[in-house]
N, C-alpha and C positions, 0 to 999 in steps of 0.2 A: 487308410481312409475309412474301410470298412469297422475299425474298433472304435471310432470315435464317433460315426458317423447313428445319428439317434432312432431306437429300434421304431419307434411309431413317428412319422410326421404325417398328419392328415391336411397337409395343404393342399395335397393334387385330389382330395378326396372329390372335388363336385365334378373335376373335369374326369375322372374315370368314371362316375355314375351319367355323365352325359355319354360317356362314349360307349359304357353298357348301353343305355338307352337306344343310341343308333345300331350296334352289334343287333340289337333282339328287333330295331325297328322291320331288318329283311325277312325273318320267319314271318313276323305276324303280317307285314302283307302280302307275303308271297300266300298263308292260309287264307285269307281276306281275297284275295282274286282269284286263287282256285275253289273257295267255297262260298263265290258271291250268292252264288242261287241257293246255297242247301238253309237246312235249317240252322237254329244257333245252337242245338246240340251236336249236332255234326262239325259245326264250325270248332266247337270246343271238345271235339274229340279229335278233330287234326289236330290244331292246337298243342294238343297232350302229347300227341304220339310226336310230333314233332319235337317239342322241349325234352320227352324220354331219348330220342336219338340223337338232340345235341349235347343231354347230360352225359350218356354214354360216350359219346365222342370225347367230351371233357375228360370224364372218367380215364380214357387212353391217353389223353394228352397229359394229365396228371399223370400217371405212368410213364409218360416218354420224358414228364421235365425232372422225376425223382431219378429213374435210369441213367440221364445224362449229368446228375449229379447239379441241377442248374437250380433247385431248390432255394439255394440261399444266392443265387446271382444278382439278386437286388438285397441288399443287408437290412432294409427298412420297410416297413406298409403302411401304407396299400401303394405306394408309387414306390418310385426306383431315384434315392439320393431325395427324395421329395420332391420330384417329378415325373408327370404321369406318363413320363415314355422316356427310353432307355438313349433320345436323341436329343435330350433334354438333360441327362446327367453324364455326356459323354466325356468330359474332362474326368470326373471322379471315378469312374471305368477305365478307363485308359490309365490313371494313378494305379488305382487296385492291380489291374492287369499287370504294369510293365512291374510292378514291385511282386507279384506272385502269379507269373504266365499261367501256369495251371491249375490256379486258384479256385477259390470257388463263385469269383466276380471276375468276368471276359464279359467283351461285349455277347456272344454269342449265347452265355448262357443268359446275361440279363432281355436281350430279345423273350428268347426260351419262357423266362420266369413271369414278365410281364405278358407276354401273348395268352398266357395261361389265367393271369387274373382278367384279362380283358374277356378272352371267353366266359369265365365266371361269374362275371357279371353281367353279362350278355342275359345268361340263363337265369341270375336273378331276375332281373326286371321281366322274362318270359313267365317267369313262376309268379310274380307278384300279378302281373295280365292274367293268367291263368284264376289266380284266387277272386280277383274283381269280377274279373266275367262270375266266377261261381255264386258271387254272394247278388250280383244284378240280377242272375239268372231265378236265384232263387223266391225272390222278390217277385219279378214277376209271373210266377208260375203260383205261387200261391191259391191255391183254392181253386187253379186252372186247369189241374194235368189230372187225369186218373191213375188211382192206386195202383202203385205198380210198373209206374212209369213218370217217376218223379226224376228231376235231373238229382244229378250226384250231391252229393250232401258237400255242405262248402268248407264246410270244418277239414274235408281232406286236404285241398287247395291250402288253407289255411294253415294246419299243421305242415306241410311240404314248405312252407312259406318260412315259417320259423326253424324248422329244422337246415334250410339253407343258410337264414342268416346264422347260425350254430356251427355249418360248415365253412363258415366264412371266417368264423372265428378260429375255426382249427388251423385252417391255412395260413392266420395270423400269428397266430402261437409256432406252428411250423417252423415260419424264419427267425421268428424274436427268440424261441428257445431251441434254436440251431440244431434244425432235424434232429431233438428230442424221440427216439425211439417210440413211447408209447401216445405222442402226440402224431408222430406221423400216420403211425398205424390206425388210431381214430379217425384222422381225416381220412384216410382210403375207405374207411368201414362207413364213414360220415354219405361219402360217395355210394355206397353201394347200396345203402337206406336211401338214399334219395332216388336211386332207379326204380327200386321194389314201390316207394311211394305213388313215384311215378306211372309205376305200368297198372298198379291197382287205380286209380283213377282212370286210365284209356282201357283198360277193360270192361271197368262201370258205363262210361260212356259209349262205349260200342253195344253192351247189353241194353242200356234203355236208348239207343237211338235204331235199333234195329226190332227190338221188341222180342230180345232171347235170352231164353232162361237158363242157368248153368247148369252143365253137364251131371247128371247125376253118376258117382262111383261108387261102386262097391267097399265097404269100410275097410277093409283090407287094403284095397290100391287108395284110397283116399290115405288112410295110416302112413303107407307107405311113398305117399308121394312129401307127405309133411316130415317127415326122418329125413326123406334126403334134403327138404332143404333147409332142416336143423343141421343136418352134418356139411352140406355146402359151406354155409355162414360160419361155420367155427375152422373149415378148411380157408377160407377166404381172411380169417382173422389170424391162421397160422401162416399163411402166406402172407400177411403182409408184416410180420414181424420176422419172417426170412429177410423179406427185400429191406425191409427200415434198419435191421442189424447188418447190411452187407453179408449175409450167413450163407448163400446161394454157393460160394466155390468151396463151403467145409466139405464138401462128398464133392470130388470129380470123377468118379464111379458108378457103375451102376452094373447089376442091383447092389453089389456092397459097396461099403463107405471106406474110403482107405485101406481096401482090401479085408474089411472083416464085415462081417452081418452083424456084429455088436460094437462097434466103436467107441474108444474111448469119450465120453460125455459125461457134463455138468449141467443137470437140471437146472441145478439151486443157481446158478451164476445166468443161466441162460433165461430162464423166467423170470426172474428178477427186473419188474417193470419197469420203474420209477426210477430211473437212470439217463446221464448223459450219453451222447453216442459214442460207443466204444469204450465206457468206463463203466467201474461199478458204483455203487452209492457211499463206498469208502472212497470211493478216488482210485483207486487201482483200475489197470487196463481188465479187460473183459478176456477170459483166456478162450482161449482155440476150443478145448472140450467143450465149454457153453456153447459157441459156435455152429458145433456137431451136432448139441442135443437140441439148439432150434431147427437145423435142416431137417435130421433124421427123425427129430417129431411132425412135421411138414410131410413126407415121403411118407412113414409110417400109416399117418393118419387118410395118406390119397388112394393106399390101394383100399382101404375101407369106404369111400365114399364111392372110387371108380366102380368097385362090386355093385352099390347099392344103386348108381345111376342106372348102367347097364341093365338091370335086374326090373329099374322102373320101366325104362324105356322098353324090354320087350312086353309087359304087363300091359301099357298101355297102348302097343300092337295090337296085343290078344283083344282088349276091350272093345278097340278098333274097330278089329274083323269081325266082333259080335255083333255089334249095334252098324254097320254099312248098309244095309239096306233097310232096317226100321229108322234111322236117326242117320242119313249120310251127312247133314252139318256139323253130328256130335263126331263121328267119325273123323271127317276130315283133321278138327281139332285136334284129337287128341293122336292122330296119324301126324301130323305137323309137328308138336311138342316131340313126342318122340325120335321122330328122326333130330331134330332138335336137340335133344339129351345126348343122342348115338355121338351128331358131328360134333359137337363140345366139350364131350369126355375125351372122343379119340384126339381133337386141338389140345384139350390140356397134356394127356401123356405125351404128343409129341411136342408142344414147345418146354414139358418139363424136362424132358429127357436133353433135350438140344441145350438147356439153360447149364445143366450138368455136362455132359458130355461133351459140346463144343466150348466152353469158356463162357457163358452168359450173354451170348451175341445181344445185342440191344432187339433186332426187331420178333425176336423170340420172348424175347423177358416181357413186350409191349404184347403182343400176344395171348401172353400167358394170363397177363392180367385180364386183359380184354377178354378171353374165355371164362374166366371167371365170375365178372359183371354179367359178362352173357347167360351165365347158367342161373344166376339167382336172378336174371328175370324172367327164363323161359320158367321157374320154378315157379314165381311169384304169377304167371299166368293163368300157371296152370292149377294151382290155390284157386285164384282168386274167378277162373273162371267155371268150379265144379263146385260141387252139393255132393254131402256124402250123401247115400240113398236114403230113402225115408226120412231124411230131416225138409221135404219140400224143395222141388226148382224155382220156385216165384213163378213169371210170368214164361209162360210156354213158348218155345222157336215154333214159327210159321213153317220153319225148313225141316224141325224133327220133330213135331208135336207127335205123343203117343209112346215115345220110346220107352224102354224102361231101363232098369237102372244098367249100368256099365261095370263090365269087368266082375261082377257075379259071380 
């Protein structure tokens, strides 16, 4: 059923954008009754941080439907057999199923596959609310607000806006080009720019609704918080062309790989993008040494990043301790990120270590990823909420006003 069955049918399209619409209708009033008194910048800084925590959430649930291999459980989009729920195409599941039990269509995976687009579009229509409030808001602030405390510019909203439908499409491409290695790996990467989007927008909005101005750093720890999370994002892109190659059980060792510290590997085969899964662009199987050289370039590249977190995170201790009593709100900040860095580096080595060592247990592998999301937005935070020194904080904290630069 699943080879004849056609890759795009948009027939169940309206009634899955109605059931996004009721999916996102509970965030926005549950913000809408806890922020009936605040103002509408406050309201759209819930707002944000909310849609950031259900995209994350998404982000791990994207993670748990790749892991459990439920990916292609529905063989067509944006519905399942061309209908918007997997109780709707139960006859053509039940074929699939009883002709290949541990196939890649069961009922349980297609639940899995659709529950995943439903959240998805949940978060759509949150983000398109998000962009509208921006561009209302802007409207009527015009010529209203003083310099310096303008709402957030709508072009972000907007950009996050389109950048989703982009991820929407990857997720499409996904199943029509049958977990495609360097399609999948886009969509994960797709996900993790939509966090970073994310958190820079409820950062903004926490700046000008409280009236504070970002942390100024010392160019050095400023330099060095920007590396790490240049080196995250290429860690985060090597890890995801582990998980998208199945490459995670080439090393079930540690620290060596098949018992040597240089293992046999094939770059040329293993990098090699534009490939179906588990072939090569000739049509040959993808051999074992490729395999190797994606893991053990993945591992290689983590003790370099895990040096460079640890490294920040005591940096911006030390900053910390400087500025605690002139600047206690910059302090806390950047005491917060910190430990932040510390519990996320030590979650990645131990769910990598458990991913090797134990067999790939699933709720390690969902972990792992999920550390990951996590660390490129405590990073994009903490960007997005500092000033290198001497380039100007804008509008001064009421809580740190006078401090001066951090980590000096």
């Amino acid at each position: 059923m699943t080879d004849t069955q056609a890759l795009y049918d948009f027939a169940p399209l309206l009634r899955l954008m109605l059931l996004g619409a009721v999916i996102a209708l509970g965030p926005l009033t549950w913000v809408w009754w806890r922020s009936r008194g605040a103002t509408q910048g406050r309201r759209m800084q819930a707002l944000t941080v909310l849609t950031l925590f259900l995209t994350f959430d998404l982000v791990m649930f994207g993670a748990f439907t790749r892991l459990t291999d439920s990916g292609l459980g529905c063989p067509d989009w944006p519905g399942c057999y061309g209908e918007a729920s997997p109780l709707g195409a139960h006859a053509e599941i039940s074929e699939a199923q009883a002709a290949m039990p541990t196939g890649p269509v069961t009922h349980g995976k297609a639940w899995v596959e659709m529950i995943h687009r439903y959240l998805a579009t949940g978060v759509g229509v949150l983000i398109i609310a998000l962009t509208v409030a921006a561009w209302r808001e802007r409207r009527r602030a015009r010529g209203a607000v003083p310099p310096g405390h303008e709402p957030i510019n709508p072009w972000w909203p907007t950009a996050t806006l389109v950048w989703v439908c982009l991820q929407g499409a990857f997720g499409a491409w996904t199943v029509t080009m049958k977990l495609f290695p360097a399609i999948v790996t886009l969509h994960l990467i797709g996900g993790v720019v939509l966090l970073a989007l994310l958190c820079v927008q409820a950062v903004r909005y926490a700046r000008a609704t409280t009236g504070t101005g970002p942390v100024p750093l010392a160019s050095g720890l400023r330099w060095l918080l920007g590396l790490a999370a240049v080196l995250v994002s290429v860690q985060v892109v090597l890890g995801g062309w582990v998980s998208t190659n199945y490459a995670v059980l080439a090393c079930t060792t540690f620290p060596t790989c098949q018992g040597s510290w240089w293992p046999e590997m094939d770059f040329a085969q293993g990098f090699q993008i534009w490939r179906p899964l588990g072939f090569l662009q000739d049509g040959s199987h993808i051999g074992f040494a490729a395999l190797t050289a994606i893991h053990y370039v993945h591992r290689l590249f983590a003790y370099a990043v895990l040096l460079v977190l640890v490294l920040l995170a005591l940096r911006l201790r030390g900053a910390a301790a400087q500025v605690r009593a002139a600047a206690p709100a910059h302090a806390r900040q950047l005491g917060a990120q910190a430990r932040w860095l510390l519990g996320l580096a030590a979650l990645q080595l131990a769910t990598g270590l458990s991913n090797v060592i134990l067999d790939w247990p699933l709720l390690a592998a969902v972990l792992h990823t999920g550390g990951a999301a996590a660390l490129v937005v405590v990073l994009t935070w903490a960007l997005s909420a500092s000033v290198a020194q001497g380039q100007g904080a804008g509008v001064p904290s009421r809580a740190s006003a006078g401090a001066s630069g951090v980590g000096a």
